[in-house]
C-alpha positions in Angstrom: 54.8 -66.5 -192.4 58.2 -67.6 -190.9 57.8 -70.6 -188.2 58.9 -69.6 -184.7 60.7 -71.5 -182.3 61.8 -71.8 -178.9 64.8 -73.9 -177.7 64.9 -75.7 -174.6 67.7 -78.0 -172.9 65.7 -80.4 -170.8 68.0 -82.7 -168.5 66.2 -85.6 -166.9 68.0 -88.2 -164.6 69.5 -91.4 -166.1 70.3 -92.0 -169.7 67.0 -92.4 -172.2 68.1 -94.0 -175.3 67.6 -91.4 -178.4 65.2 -93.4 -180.3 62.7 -93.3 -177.7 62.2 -89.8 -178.8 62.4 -90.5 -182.6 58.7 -89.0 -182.7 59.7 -85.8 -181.3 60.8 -84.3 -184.5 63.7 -81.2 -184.2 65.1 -83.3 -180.5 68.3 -83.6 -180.2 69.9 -86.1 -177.5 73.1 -86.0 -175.9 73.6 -88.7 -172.5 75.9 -87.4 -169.8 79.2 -89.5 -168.2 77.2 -87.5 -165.3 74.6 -90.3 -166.1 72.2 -87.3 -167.2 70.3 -87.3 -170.3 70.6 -84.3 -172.4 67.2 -83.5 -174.7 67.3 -80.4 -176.7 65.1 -78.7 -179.0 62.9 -76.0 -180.8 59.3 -76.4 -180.0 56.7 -74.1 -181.6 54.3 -73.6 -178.3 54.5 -74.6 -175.0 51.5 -77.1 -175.7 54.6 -79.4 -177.5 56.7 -78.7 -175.0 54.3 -80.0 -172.7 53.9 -82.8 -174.5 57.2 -83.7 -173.9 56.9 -82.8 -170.2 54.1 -85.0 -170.3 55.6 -87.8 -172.1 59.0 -87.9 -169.7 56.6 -88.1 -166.8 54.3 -91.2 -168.1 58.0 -93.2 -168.6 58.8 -92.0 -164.6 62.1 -89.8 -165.8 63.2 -87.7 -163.2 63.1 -84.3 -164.3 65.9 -82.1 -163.5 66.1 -79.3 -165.4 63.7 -76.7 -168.0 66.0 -74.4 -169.0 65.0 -72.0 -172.1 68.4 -71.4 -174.2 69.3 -68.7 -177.0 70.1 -69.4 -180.1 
């Protein structure tokens, strides 16, 4: 059975410093001169990304963008 993915560019507002996500595994991060924080990544359900969701939210991050991506 081949593991399936969908990837996701999340932008939230401010810069998060990557290893606050280290236990995300497959997350990339990328901060913005905009003073955005880029998170991108393959997550097997929408239950993990949820999780995610749900994490950002719990540190306060303004969310401003869910954007599914190709490939």
């Amino acid at each position: 059975m081949v593991d399936s993915c969908q990837p996701y560019e999340i932008r939230i507002e401010g810069h998060l410093a990557p290893h606050r996500l280290r236990h995300f595994e497959g997350v990339t991060v990328r901060q913005e001169a905009s003073g955005e924080t880029v998170i991108v990544g393959c997550f097997r359900d929408q239950a993990a990304l949820y999780g995610l969701l749900g994490w950002l939210q719990r540190l306060g991050a303004t969310l401003l963008l869910v954007k599914r991506v190709e490939d």
